[in-house]
Biotite code that builds the C-alpha atoms (Angstrom):
import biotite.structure as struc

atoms = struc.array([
    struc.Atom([73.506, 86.235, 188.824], chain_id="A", res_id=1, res_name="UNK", atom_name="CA", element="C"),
    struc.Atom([77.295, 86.100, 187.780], chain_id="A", res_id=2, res_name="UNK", atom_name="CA", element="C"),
    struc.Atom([76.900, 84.389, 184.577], chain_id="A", res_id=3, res_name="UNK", atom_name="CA", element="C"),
    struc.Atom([76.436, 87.264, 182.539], chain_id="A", res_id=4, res_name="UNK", atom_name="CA", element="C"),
    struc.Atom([79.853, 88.682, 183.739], chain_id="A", res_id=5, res_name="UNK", atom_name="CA", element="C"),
    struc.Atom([81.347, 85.152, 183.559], chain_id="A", res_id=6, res_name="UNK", atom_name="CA", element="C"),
    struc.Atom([80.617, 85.614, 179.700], chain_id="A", res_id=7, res_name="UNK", atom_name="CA", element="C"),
    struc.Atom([81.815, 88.419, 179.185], chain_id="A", res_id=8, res_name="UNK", atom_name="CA", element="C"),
    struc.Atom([85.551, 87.745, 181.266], chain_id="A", res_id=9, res_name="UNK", atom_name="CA", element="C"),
    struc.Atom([85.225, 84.304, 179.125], chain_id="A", res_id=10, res_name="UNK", atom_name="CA", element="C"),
    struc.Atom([84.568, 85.892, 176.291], chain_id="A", res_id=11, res_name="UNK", atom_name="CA", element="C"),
    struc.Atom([87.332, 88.579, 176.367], chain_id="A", res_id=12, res_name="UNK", atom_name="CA", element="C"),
    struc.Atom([89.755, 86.011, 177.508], chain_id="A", res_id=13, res_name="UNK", atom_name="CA", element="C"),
    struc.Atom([89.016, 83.950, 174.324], chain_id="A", res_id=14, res_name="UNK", atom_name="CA", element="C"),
    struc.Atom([89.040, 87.284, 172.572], chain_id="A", res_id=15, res_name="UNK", atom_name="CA", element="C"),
    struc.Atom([92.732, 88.103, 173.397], chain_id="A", res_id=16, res_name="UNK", atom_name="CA", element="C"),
    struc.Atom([94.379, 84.196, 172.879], chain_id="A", res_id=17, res_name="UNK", atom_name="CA", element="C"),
    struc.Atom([92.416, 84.848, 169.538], chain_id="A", res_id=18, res_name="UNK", atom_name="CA", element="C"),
    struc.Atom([94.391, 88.141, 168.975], chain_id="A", res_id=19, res_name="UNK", atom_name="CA", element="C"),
    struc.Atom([97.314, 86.553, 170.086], chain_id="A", res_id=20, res_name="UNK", atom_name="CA", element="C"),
    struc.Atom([96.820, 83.673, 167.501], chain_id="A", res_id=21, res_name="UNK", atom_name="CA", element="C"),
    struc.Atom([96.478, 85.658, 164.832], chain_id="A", res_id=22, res_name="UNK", atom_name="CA", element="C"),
    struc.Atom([99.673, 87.559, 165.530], chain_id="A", res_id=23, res_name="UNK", atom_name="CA", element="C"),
    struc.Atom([101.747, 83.821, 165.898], chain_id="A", res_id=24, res_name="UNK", atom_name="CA", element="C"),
    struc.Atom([100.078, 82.805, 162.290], chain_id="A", res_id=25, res_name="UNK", atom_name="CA", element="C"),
    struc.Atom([100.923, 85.965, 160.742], chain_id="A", res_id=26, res_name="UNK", atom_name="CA", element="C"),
    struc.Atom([104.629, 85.637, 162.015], chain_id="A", res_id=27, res_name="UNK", atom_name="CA", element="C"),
    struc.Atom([104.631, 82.172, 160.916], chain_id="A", res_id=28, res_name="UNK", atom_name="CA", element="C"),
    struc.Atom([103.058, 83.354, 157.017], chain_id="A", res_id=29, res_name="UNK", atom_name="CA", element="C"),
    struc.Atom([105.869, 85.933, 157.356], chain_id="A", res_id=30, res_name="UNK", atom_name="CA", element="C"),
    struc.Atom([108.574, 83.273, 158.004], chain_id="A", res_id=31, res_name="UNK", atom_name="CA", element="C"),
    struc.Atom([107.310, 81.138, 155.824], chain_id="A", res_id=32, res_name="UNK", atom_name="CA", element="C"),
    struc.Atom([106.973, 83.129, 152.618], chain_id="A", res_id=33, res_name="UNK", atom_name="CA", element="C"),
    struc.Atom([110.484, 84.932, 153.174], chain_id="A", res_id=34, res_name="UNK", atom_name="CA", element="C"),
    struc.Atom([111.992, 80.891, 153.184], chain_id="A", res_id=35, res_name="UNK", atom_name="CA", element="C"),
    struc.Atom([109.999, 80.254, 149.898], chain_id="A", res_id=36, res_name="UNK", atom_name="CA", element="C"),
    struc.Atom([111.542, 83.433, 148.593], chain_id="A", res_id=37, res_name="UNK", atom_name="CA", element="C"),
    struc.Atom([115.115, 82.373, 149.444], chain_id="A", res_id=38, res_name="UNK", atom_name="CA", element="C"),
    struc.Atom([114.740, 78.899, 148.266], chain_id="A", res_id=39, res_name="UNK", atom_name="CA", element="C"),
    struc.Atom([113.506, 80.180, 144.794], chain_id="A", res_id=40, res_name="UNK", atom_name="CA", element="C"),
    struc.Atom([116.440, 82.482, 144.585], chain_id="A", res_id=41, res_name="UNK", atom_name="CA", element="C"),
    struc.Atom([118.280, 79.444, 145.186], chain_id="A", res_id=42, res_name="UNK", atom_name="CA", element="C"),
    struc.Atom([116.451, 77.109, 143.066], chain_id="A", res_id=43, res_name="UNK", atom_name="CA", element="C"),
    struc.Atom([117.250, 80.108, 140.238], chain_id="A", res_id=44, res_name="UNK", atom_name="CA", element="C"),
    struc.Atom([121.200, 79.642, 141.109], chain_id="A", res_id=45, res_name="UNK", atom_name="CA", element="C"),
    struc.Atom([121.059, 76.278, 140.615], chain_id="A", res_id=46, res_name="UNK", atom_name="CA", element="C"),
    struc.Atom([119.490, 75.995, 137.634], chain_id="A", res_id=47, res_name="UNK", atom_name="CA", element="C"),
    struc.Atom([121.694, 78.465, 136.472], chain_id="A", res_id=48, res_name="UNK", atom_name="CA", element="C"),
    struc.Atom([124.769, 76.373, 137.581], chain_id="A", res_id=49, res_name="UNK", atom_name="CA", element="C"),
    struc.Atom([122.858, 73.590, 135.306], chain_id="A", res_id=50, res_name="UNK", atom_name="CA", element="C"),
    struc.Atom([122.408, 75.582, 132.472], chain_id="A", res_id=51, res_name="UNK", atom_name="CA", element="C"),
    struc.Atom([125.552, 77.942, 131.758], chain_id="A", res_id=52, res_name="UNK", atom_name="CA", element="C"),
    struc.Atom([128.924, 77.237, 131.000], chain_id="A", res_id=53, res_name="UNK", atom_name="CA", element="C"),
    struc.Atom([130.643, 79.339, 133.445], chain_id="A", res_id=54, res_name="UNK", atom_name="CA", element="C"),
    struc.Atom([132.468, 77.011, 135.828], chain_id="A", res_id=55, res_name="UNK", atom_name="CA", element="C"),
    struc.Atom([130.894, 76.213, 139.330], chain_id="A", res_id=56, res_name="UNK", atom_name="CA", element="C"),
    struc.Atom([133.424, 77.423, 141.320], chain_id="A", res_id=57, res_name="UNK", atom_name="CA", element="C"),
    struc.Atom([132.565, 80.906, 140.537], chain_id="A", res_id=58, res_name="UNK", atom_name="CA", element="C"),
    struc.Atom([128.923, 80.984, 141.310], chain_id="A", res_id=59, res_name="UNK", atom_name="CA", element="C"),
    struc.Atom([127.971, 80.365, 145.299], chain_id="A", res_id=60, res_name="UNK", atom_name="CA", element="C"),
    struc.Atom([124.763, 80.207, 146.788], chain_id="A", res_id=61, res_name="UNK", atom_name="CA", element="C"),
    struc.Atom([123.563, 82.107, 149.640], chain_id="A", res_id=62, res_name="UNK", atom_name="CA", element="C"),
    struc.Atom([122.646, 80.407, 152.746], chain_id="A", res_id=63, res_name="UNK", atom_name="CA", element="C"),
    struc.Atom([118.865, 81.042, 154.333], chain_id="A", res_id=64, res_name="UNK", atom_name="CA", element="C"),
    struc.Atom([118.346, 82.425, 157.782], chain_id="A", res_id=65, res_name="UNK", atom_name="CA", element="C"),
    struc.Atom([115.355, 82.978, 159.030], chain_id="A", res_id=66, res_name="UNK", atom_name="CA", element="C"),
    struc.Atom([114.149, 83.325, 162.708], chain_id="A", res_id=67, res_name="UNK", atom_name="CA", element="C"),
    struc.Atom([111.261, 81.522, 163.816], chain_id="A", res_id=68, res_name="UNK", atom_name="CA", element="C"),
    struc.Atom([108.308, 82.959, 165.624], chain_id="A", res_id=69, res_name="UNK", atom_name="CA", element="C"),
    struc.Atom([108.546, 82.532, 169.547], chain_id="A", res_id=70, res_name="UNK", atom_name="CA", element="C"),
    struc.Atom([104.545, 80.593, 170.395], chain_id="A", res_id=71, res_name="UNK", atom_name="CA", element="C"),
    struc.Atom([103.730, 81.293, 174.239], chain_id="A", res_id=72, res_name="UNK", atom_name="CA", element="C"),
    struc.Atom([101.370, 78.127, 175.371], chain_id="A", res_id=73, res_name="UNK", atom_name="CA", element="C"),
    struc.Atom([99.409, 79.314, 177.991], chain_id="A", res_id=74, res_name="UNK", atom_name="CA", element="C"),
    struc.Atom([95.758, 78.088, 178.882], chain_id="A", res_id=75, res_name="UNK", atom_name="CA", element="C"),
    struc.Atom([93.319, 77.883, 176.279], chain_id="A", res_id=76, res_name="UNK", atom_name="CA", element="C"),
    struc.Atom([90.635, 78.209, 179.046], chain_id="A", res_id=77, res_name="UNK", atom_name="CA", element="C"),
    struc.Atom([89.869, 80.678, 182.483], chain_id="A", res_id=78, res_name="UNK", atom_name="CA", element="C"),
    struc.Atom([89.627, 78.983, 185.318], chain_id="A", res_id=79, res_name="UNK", atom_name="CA", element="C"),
    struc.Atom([85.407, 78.774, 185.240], chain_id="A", res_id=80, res_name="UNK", atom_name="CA", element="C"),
    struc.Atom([83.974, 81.072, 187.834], chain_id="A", res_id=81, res_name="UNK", atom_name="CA", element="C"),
    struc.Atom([81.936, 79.509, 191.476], chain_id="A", res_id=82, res_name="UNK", atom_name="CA", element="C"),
    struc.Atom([78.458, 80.739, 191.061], chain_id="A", res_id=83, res_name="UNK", atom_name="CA", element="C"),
    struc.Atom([78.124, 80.282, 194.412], chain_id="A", res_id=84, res_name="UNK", atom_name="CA", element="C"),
])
C-alpha cells in the first residue's frame, strides 16, 4: 500500500510550487504597482508641463526602472510513483 504516501509526497510537492507561486505573484503585484506609481508621477509632470506656464525645458521627467521578478519553470508534476 504506497498510495497513501504517494499522496502525501504529491501533495507536499504541489504544496511547495504553490508556495513558490504565490511568492512569483506577489513579486509581480510588487513590480507592478511600483510601475503604476511611477507612471502617475509622470502622468502628474506632464500634465503639469500642459498646464503651467513655466517653459518645458526646465521641468524633466524621471525615467522608471524597475526589475522584474526572476519565474523558475520547473515541473508542475512528480514523477508518479510504481506501485509495484
Amino acid at each position: 500500500m504506497d498510495t497513501l504516501p504517494s499522496i502525501a509526497n504529491t501533495l507536499g510537492y504541489l504544496q511547495h510550487h504553490l508556495q513558490e507561486l504565490t511568492k512569483c505573484q506577489n513579486a509581480s503585484e510588487h513590480a507592478i504597482n511600483t510601475t503604476l506609481i511611477g507612471l502617475t508621477a509622470q502622468l502628474q509632470q506632464l500634465t503639469q508641463l500642459m498646464t503651467s506656464p513655466t517653459p518645458a525645458s526646465t521641468i524633466a521627467l524621471s525615467p522608471i526602472s524597475v526589475p522584474l521578478p526572476s519565474i523558475s519553470h520547473s515541473s508542475p508534476v512528480p514523477a508518479a510513483p510504481s506501485n509495484q
